[in-house]
N, C-alpha and C positions, 0 to 999 in steps of 0.2 A: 574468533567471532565475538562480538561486543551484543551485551544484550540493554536496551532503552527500558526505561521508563512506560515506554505504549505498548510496547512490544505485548503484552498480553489484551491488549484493548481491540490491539489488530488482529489477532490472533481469533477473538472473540467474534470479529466484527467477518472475518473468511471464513469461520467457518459456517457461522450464520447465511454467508453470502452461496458458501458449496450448498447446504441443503437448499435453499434457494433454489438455485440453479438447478440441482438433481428435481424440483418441483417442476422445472420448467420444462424437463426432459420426458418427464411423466405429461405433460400437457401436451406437447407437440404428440407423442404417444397416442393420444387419448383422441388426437385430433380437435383440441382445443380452439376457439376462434383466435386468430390471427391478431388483430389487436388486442386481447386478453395476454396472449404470448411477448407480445410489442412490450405493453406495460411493465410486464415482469422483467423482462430481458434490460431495462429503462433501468427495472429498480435495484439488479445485482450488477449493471455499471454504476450505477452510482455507489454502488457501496466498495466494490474494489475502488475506482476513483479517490474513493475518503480514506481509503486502508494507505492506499499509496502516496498522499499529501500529507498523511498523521507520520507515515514513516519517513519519508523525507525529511519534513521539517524536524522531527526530534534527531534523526540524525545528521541534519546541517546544524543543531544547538550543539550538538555533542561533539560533534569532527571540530566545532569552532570552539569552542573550551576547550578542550584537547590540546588545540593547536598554539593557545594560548601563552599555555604552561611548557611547551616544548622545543626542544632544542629546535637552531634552522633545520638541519635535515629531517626530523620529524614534522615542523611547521609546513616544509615544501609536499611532503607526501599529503599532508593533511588537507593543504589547498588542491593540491591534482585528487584528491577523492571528490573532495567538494566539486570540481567544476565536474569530475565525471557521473555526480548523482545527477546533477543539476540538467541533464539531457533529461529526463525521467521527467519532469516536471507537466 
């Protein structure tokens, strides 16, 4: 397992995103109004959304230096990682 540079920012930013969401589960609960649920629901996709583009991109910087420095058969793995994050996107 390779650990980045964000990796603690994302980290930060989920579990921010989990309480979030355990807020929202209390709402639905509570019988909260429906667009109040909307909004929130808006605002822990968007935050997963940004955890998931912070990770990609520092691991497409990092699989491409990586592959830089690396022999061909490590450069080919490095490119078939890369195109299989890149569905993720």
């Amino acid at each position: 397992m390779s650990t980045h540079h964000s990796h603690p920012d994302i980290i930060k930013r989920l579990k921010r995103a989990d309480g979030h969401l355990r807020g929202i589960i209390e709402m639905i609960e509570a019988g909260r109004p429906c667009l109040d649920i909307a909004q929130q629901l808006h605002a822990v996709e968007s935050a997963v959304r940004e955890a998931k583009k912070v990770l990609i991109h520092d691991h497409l910087d990092h699989c491409l230096d990586a592959a830089i420095d690396a022999t061909p058969a490590e450069t080919r793995a490095s490119v078939a990682e890369f195109k299989a994050i890149t569905k993720y996107l």
